[in-house]
VOGU-3710 file (C-alpha; in Angstrom, 3 decimals, decimal comma):
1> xxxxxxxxxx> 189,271/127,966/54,352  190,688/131,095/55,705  188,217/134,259/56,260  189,108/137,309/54,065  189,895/139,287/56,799  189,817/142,912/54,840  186,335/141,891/53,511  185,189/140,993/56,729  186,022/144,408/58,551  184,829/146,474/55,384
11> xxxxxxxxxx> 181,665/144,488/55,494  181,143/145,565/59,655  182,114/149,005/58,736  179,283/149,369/56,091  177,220/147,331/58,359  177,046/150,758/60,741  177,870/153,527/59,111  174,691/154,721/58,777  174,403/154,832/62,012  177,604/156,325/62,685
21> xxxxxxxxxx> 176,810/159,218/60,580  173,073/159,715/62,283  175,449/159,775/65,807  177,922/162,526/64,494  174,846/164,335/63,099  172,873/163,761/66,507  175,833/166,174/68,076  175,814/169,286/66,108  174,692/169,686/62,230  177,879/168,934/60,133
31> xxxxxxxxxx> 179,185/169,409/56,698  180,667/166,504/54,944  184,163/167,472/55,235  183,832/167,424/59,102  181,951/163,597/58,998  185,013/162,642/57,346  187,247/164,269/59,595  185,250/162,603/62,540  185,333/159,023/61,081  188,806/159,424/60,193
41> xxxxxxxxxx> 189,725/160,517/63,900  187,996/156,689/65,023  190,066/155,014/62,227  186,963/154,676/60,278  188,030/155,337/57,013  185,588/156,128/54,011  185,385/158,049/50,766  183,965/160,995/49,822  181,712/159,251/47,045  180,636/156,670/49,585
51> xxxxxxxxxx> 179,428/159,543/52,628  178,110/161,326/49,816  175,594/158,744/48,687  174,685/157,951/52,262  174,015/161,323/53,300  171,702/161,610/50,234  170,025/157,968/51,191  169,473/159,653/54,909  167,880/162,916/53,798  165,526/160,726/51,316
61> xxxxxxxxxx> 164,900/158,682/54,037  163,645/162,034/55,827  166,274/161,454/58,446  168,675/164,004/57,622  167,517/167,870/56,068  170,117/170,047/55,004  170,902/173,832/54,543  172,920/175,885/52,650  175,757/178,574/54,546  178,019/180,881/53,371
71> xxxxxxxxxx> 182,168/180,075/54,414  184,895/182,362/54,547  186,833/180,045/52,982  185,478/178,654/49,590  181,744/177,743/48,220  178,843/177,721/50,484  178,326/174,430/52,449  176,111/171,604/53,095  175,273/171,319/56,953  173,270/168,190/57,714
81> xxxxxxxxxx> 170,671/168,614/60,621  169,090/165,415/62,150  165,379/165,599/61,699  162,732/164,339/64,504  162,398/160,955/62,229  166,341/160,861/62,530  166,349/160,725/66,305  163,966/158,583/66,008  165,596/156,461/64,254  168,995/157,070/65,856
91> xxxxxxxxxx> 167,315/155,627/69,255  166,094/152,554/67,846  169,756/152,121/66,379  171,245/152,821/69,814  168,842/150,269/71,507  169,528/147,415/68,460  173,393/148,227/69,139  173,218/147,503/72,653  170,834/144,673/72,057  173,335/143,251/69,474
101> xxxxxxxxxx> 176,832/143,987/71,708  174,717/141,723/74,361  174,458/138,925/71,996  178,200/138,857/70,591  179,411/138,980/74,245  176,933/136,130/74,957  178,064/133,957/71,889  181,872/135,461/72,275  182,237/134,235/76,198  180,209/131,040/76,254
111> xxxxxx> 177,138/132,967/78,432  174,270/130,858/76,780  173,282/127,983/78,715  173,999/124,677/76,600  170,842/122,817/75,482  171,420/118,753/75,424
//
C-alpha cells in the first residue's frame, strides 16, 4: 500500500498552521493579505477561505483581537494583534514543537534504546 503522499503533507500543514499564524502574529499585528504573503514566502500555501476561518477560530479562542484601519489603497483593514492568552498559548506551542522535533529525530535516527 503506497502512502498518499499529497494527503500526507496537507494533513502536516493543517496539523500547524495554527500555530504558524499565532508565530507571524507574535511579530507584528498583520492583516490577512500579509499572513498569506508570509506563508506563501515558506512555500506554505493556503486559501483565503481557509486563513479566514482560522483567524476567526483564534480570535474566538481569545487568542487573536483585531482592529479596524484606514488604507490608502482600498477598504479599511483587519490587523490581527496577539492577545496575552495568545502568547500564552504560542509558548506552550513552541515548547510542544520542540518537544515533538525531539521525538521524530529520536524515532527518525534509531536514538531510543531497544527494549528485548
Amino acid at each position: 500500500m503506497n502512502i498518499n503522499m499529497d494527503n500526507a503533507k496537507a494533513q502536516m500543514r493543517k496539523g500547524i498552521l495554527e500555530y504558524c499564524i499565532l508565530s507571524i502574529v507574535s511579530r507584528y499585528d498583520a492583516y490577512a493579505s500579509e499572513i498569506i504573503a508570509e506563508l506563501k514566502n515558506a512555500q506554505m500555501i493556503v486559501v483565503e477561505g481557509t486563513l479566514y476561518s482560522l483567524l476567526t477560530r483564534l480570535k474566538n479562542q481569545g487568542l487573536l483581537s483585531y482592529r479596524w484601519e484606514e488604507s490608502t489603497q482600498g477598504p479599511p483593514r483587519k490587523y490581527y494583534t496577539l492577545t496575552d492568552s495568545g502568547q500564552s498559548a504560542l509558548q506552550q506551542l513552541d515548547d510542544s514543537w520542540t518537544e515533538l522535533i525531539a521525538q521524530i529525530e529520536k524515532i527518525r535516527y534509531g536514538q531510543l534504546n531497544r527494549q528485548l
